[in-house]
C-alpha positions in Angstrom: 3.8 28.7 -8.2 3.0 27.2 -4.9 3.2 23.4 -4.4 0.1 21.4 -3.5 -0.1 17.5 -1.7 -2.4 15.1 -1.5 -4.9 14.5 1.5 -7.3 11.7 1.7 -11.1 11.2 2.9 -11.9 8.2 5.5 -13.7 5.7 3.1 -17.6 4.5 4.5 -16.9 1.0 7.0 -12.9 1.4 6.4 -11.7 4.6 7.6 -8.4 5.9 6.6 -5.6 3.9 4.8 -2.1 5.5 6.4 -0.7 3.5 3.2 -2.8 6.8 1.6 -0.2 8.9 3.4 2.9 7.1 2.9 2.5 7.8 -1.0 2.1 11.7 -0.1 5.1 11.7 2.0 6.3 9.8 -0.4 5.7 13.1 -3.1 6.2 15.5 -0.4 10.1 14.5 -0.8 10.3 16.8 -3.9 8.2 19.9 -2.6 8.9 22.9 -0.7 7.2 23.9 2.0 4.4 25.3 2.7 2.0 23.6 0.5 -1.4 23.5 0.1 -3.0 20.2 0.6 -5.8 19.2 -1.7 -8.6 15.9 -0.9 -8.1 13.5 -3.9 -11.6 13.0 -3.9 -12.6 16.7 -4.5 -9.8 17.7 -6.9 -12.3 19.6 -9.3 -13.3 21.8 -6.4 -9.7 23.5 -5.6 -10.4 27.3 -6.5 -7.2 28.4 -5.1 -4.1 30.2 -6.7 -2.1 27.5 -9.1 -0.4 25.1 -8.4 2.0 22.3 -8.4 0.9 19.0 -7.6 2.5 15.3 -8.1 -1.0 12.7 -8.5 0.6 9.3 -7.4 -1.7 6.8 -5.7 -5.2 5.4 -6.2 -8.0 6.9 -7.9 -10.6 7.1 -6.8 -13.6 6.6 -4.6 -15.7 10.0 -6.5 -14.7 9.6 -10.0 -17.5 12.1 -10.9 -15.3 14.5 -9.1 -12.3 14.0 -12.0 -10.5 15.8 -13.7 -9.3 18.2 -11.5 -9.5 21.6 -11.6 -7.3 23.8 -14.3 -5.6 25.5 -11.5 -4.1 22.7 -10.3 -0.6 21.7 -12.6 -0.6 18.2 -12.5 2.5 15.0 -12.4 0.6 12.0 -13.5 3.3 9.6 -12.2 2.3 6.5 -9.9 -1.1 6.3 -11.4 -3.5 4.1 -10.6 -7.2 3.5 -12.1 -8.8 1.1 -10.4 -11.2 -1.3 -12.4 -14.5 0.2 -9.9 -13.6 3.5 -11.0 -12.5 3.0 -14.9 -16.0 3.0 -16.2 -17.1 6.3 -14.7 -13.9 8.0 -14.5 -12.6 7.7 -18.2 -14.9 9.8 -20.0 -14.4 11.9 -23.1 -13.5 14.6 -20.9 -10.8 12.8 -19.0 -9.1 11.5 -21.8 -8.9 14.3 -23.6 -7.6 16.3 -19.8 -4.9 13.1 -19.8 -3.6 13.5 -23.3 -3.0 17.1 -22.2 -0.6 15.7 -19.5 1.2 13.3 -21.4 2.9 10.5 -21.1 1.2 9.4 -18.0 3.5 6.9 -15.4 1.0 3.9 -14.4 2.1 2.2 -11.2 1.1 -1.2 -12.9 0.5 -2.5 -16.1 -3.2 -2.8 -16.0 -3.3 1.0 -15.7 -1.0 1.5 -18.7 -2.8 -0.8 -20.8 -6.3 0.5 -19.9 -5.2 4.3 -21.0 -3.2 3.3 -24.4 -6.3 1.6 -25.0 -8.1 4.7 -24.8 -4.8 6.7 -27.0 -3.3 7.9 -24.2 0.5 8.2 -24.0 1.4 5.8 -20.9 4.1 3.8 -19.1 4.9 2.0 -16.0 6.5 3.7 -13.3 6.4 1.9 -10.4 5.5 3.3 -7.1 7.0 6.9 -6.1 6.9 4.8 -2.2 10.4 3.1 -3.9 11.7 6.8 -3.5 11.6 6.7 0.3 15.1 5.3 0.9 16.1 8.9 -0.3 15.1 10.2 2.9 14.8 7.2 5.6 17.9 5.5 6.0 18.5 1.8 6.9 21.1 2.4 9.6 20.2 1.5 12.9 18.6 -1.7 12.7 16.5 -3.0 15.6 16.2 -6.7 14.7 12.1 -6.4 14.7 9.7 -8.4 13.2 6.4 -6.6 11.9 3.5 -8.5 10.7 1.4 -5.6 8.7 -1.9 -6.6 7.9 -1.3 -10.3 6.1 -4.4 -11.9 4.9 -5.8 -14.3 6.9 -8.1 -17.3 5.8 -11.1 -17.0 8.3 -13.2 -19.9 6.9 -16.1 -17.9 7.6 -18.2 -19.9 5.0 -16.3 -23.1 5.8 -17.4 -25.2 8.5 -14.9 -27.6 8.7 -12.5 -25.2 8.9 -14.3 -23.2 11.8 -14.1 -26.7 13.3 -10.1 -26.8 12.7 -9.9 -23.4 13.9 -11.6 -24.2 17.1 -10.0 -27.8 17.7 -6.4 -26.2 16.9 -7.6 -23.1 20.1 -8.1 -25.7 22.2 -4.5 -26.9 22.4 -3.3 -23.1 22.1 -5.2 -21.2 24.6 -2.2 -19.2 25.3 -0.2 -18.3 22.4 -3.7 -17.0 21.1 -4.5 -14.8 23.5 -0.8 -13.1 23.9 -1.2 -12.5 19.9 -5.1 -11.6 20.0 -3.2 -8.9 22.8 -0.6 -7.9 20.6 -3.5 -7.0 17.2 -6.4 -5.8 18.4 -5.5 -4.5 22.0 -8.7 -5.9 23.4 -10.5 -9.5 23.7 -13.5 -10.4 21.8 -15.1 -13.8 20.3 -14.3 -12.6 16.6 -10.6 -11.4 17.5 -9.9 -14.7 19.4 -11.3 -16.5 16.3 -9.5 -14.6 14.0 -6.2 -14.6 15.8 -6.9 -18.6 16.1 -7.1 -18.7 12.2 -3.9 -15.9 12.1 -1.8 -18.9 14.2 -3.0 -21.7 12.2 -2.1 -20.6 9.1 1.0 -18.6 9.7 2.5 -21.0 11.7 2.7 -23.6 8.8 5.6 -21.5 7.9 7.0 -19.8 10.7 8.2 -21.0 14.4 5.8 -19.8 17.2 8.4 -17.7 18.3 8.3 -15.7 15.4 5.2 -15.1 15.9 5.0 -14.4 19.7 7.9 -11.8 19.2 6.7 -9.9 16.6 5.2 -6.5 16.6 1.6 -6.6 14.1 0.4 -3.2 13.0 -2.8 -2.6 11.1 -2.4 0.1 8.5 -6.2 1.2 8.4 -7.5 3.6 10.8 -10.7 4.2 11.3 -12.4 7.3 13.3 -11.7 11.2 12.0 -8.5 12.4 13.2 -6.3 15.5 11.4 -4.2 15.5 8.7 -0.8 16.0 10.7 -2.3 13.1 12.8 -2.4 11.1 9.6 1.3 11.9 8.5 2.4 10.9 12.0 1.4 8.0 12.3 2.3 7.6 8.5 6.2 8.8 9.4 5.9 6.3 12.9 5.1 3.5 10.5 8.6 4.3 8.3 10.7 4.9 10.5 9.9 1.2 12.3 10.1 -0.3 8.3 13.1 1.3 7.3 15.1 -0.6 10.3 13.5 -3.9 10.7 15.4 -7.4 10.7 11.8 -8.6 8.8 8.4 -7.2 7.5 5.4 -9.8 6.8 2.8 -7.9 4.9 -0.3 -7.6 2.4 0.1 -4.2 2.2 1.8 -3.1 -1.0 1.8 0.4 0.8 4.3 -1.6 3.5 6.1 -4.1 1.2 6.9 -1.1 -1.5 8.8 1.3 0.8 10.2 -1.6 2.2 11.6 -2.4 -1.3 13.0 1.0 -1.5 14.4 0.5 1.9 16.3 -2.6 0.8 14.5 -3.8 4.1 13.9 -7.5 3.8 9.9 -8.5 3.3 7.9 -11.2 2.3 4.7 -10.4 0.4 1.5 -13.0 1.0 -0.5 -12.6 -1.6 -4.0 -14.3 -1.3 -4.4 -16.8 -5.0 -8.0 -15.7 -5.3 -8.4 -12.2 -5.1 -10.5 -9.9 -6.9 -9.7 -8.0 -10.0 -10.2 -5.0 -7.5 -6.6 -6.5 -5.9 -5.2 -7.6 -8.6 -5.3 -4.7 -11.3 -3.2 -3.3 -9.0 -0.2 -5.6 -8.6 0.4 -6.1 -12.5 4.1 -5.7 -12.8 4.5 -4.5 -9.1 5.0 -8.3 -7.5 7.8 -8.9 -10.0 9.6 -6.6 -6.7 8.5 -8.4 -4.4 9.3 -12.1 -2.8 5.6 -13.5 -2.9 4.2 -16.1 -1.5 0.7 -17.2 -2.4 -1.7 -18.4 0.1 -5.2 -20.4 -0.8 -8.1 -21.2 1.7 -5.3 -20.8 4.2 -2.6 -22.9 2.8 0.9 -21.4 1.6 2.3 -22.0 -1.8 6.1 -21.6 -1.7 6.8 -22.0 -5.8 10.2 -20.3 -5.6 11.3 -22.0 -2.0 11.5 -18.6 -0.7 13.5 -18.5 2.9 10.4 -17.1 4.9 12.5 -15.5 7.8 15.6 -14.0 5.2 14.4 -13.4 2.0 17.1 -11.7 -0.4 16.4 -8.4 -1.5 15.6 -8.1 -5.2 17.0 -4.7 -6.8 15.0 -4.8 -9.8 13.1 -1.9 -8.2 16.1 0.8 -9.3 15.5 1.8 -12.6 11.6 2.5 -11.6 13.2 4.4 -8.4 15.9 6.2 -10.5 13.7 7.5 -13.0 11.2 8.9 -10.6 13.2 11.0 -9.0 14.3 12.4 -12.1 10.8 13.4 -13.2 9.7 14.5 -9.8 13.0 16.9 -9.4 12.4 17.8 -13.3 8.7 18.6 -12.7 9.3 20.5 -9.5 12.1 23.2 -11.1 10.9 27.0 -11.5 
């Protein structure tokens, strides 16, 4: 039986998430190649020959298009149902398709909850992304910084904090333009603004150094490009994680293989979110060092050092028994 990975679709006014392809390289550990890949989104339309096929990750933007297919010989490990997709993507059908598959590995508690509440034999896994240290290894460290898309407070709907914002640019004219250079590539009113708001906030908790020296990568693409583009830029991303002195993210996607990489990162978490965001972290922050941010100021509970912070190994057991499933699940 061939073996089959997942391959994503760019979502309307967001593009393509490259965290998307992190989680199938993160699968594609345990397969041999060739394999075919199949879109998440159109799973119930693969007519091809059977196949293997690990379903980690997020599901899904067409939940009318799930289950998939009978050809296709699922792993429900790293599963995630997302609260906009629950309603229309756990019919009668479903469940009944998920109890054939049992027991199902839910990459966060809200998951495993939602499907025993519906009968259906489930348990957390974690992430498969805390697999990736079992292929890129931590050993030639560069002493980088990477800021990876941490939420900002913009105070769009706030005018006296437009007003801070725009007092605060007066008085750092230049550090905001080297760092407006350094994310977006180009100058505009809103990325000025918005790298005004980046320096405000951030630098309430680290040195302006820091920040001028640090490499920011945004983890959303947007445009068409080609798979192998994708899984690239995806590998690019790794390989710069794996080795870093210090990753700054709100991308579980960057802060997860970063946990498996025993690569130090901090995890800014915004207090307010939506239950979109938060169904998904339920039992995956526990990895993490988190610090909580709210209208732009940081919350620092567990006095966290911001520029070292230890690396928690509570992610091994998750990691451990992943691998053994995957390797199980992929034997002739």
């Amino acid at each position: 039986m061939k073996n089959a990975l997942l391959v994503y679709e760019p979502v309307k006014g967001e593009g393509i998430n490259i965290g998307d392809y992190i989680q199938s390289i993160a699968a594609s550990q345990f397969l041999k190649e060739p394999y075919v890949y199949i879109n998440r989104e159109h799973l119930n339309e693969y007519d091809g020959e059977k196949v293997k096929l690990i379903m980690n990750g997020w599901y899904m933007h067409r939940p009318e298009n799930f289950p998939p297919s009978e050809n296709i010989a699922p792993l429900l490990v790293a599963f995630h149902i997302n609260t906009l997709a629950k309603d229309k993507m756990l019919s009668e059908k479903t469940i009944q398709w998920l109890k054939l598959h049992e027991p199902i590995g839910c990459r966060d508690h809200y998951t495993e909850q939602l499907l025993k509440g519906k009968g259906v034999n489930a348990y957390f896994s974690g992430c498969l992304t805390l697999t990736l240290g079992e292929t890129y290894k931590r050993d030639n460290l560069s002493g980088n910084i990477y800021f990876v898309d941490p939420v900002v407070y913009s105070g769009r709907r706030d005018l006296l904090y437009i007003v801070k914002v725009f007092l605060f640019s007066l008085f750092h004219f230049k550090c905001i333009f080297t760092i407006c250079k350094k994310k977006y590539k180009y100058f505009s009113l809103e990325n000025i603004y918005r790298s005004a708001a980046f320096i405000l906030q951030y630098s309430k908790i680290f040195s302006k150094d820091v920040l001028l020296s640090a490499e920011y990568i945004q983890q959303q693409y947007k445009g068409n490009k080609s798979e192998n583009f994708y899984f690239a830029e995806a590998d690019k991303l790794l390989r710069k994680y794996v080795n870093a002195k210090l990753v700054v993210t709100s991308r579980i996607h960057c802060a997860l293989p970063c946990t498996g990489f025993e690569t130090p990162v901090l995890y800014i978490h915004e207090k307010n979110s939506s239950e979109v965001s938060t169904c998904r972290l339920d039992g995956i922050l526990e990895l993490f060092n988190v610090i909580y941010t709210n209208k732009g100021n940081f919350e620092n509970s567990q006095n966290i050092d911001v520029c070292n912070p230890v690396i928690k190994h509570s992610y091994i057991a998750l990691k451990t028994n992943l691998i053994s499933r995957c390797k199980k699940f992929m034997e002739p």
